[in-house]
N, C-alpha and C positions, 0 to 999 in steps of 0.2 A: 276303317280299321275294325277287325274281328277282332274280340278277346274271348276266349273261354275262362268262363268262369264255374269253379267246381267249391261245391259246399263241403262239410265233413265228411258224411253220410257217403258223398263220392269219392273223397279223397281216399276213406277206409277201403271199399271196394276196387279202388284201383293201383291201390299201393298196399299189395299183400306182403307180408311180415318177408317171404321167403326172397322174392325179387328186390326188396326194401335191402335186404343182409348183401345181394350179390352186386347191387348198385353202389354199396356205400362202400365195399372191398375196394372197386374199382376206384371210385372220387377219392378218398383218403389216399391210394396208390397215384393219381395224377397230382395228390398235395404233394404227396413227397417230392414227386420229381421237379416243382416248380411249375405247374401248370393251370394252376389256382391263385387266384388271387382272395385272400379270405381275412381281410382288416380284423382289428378288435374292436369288438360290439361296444359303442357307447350306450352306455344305459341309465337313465332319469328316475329320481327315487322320490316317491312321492315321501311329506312329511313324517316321522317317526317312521319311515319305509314299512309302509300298513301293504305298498304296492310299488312295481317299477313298470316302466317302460323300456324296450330294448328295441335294435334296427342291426338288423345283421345284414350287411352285404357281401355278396360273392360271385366271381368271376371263374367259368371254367373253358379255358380255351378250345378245347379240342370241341367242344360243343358251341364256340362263338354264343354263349348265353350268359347272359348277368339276371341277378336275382337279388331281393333283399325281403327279408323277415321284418315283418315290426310286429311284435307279438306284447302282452301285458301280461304280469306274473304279479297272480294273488294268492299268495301260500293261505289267505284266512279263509277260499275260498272250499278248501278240501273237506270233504264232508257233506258239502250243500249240491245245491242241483247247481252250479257255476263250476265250468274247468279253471280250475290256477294258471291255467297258458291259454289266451285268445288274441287270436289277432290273423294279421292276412303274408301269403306270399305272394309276391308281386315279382312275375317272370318277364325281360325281357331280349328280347335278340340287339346282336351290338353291330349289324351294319347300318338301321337308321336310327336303333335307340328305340324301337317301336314296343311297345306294351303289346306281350303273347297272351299272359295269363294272371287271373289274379284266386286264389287258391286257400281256402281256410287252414291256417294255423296252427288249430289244435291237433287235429289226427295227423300230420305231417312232423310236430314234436313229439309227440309221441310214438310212432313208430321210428320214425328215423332214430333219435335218441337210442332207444332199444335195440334197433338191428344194428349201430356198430356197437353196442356195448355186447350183442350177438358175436361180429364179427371178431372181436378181444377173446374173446370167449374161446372161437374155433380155433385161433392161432396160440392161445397163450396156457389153457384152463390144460390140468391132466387129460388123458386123453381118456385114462380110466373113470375121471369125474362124474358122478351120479346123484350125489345129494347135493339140495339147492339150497338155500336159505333167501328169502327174501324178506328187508326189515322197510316195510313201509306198505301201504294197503292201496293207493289211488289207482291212477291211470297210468304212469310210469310201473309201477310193482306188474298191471295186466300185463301190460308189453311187453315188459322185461321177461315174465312168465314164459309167453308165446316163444320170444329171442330163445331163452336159452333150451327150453326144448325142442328148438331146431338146430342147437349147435351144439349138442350134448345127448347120449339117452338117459336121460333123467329116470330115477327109481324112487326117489324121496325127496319132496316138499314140504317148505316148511315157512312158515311166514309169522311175521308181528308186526304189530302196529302199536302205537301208544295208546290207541282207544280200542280196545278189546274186542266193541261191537263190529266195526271196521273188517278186523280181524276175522272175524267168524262171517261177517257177510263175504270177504273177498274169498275164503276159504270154501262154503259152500257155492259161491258163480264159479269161479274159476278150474272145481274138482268136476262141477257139471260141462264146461264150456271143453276144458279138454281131457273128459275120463281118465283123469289122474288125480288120487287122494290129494289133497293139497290140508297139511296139518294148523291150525290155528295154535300157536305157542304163548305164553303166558307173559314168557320177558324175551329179552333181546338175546340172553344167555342159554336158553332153551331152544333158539331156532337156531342159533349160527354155530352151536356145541358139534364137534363133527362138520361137520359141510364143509363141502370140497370146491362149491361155487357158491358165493355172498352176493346180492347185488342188493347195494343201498338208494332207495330210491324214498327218500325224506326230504322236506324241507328243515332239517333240524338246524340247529343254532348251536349247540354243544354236542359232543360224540353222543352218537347211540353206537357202534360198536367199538369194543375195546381188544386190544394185541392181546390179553389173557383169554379169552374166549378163541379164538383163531387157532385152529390145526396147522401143523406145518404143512408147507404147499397150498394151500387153500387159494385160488382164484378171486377178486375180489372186483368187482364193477361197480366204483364210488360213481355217482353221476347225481346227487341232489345237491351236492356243496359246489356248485359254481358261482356262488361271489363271494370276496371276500366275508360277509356276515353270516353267510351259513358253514356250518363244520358237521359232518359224520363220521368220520374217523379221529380217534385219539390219535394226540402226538408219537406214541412209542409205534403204534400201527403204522403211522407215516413214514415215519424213521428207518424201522424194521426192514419194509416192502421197498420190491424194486417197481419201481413206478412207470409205468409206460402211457403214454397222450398224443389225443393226435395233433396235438398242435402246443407245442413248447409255451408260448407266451400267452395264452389261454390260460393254460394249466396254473403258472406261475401266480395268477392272480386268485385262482379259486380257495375257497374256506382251508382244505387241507394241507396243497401244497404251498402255499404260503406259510407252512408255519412249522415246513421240513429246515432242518438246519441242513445250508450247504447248496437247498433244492435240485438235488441231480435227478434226471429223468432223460428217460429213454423214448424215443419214436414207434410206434406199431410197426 
């Protein structure tokens, strides 16, 4: 038995942001019709949840392929030379169950993540949409970057971080990386004032943005509150928005929408 086995380094180079966005159109479009099989993630918290562990499995018929994630998430890791997301994908085919690939974790959350919160973007955002806002500085804020200036022509960027430094270093890589100004903002109120696309990519615990800061229409790709212990959007912001997910009972358990009265949401 062959496996290929691909590192980060390879994963990045072989899953460009653009093909990452037209793959995951497609998958999300075979969830709909029932052609995926895609369990809820159990996930294991280490004590005082300082860290978890997670195993995501999924089946896509049309490709006879099963696959499962087990990835580790250390939100204390952001900052240091450690990703907050490590771990492997492990690809297999379902007529003997045979092991294809086994495939690093990190650049595969990363991008994927961002190109369907891209793909939300192409279908959902104004079509006049121009100015970005993004509140968090890591590896998700990069991606997210790359995503929506491929689904959007961006004219004005603008980002914050809790830690200011953060701030100004992702501001100067990322103005270099795609010859586009990218502003360093002060508070959370100063970057998402105006913007017409928000994408929150925090590990936060309590709202960083709030429904008084929010333009009418404004686009909004919440994607760092996936368990229930983390939240970035305030209650009125939840309330307010019409909420769209690719996966209903996902959604229902994450920081935000658990804490919509009524919980209604909508499909992509």
């Amino acid at each position: 038995m062959r496996v290929l086995i691909l590192n980060q380094a390879e994963v990045s180079r072989l899953l460009p942001m653009a093909e990452c966005m037209e793959v995951m159109a497609d998958v999300l479009k075979a969830l709909a019709r029932g052609e995926a099989i895609l369990p809820l993630r159990p996930v294991m918290w280490l004590p005082e949840r300082v860290g978890a562990l997670a195993m995501m499995p999924a089946y896509l018929r049309n490709l006879d392929i099963m696959g499962l994630k087990a990835i580790s998430v250390f939100p204390g890791n952001l900052g240091t030379e450690f990703d907050s997301h490590q771990g492997a994908v492990l690809l297999f085919e379902t007529k003997h169950g045979q092991l294809l690939a086994i495939m690093d974790a990190s650049s595969i959350t990363a991008i994927r993540t961002a190109a369907v919160s891209g793909v939300a973007t192409q279908l959902l955002a104004r079509k006049d949409a121009r100015d970005l806002a993004i509140l968090g500085s890591g590896v998700q804020a990069q991606t997210h970057l790359e995503a929506m200036l491929l689904a959007r022509k961006i004219a004005r960027v603008r980002v914050w971080s809790r830690d200011p430094d953060h701030a100004q270093f992702f501001a100067q890589g990322q103005s270099q990386r795609h010859r586009i100004t990218v502003e360093p903002m002060r508070s959370a109120p100063e970057a998402v004032t105006g913007a017409d696309i928000i994408c929150t990519t925090t590990s936060a615990r309590e709202p960083v943005l709030l429904r008084e800061w929010i333009a009418p229409g404004s686009h909004i790709n919440a994607v760092g509150a996936s368990t229930p212990f983390t939240r970035e959007l305030d209650t009125p912001t939840v309330v307010n928005a019409q909420l769209f997910v690719d996966r209903r009972e996902s959604a229902l358990i994450a920081g935000a929408c658990n804490r919509r009265p009524g919980r209604s949401t909508s499909h992509i």
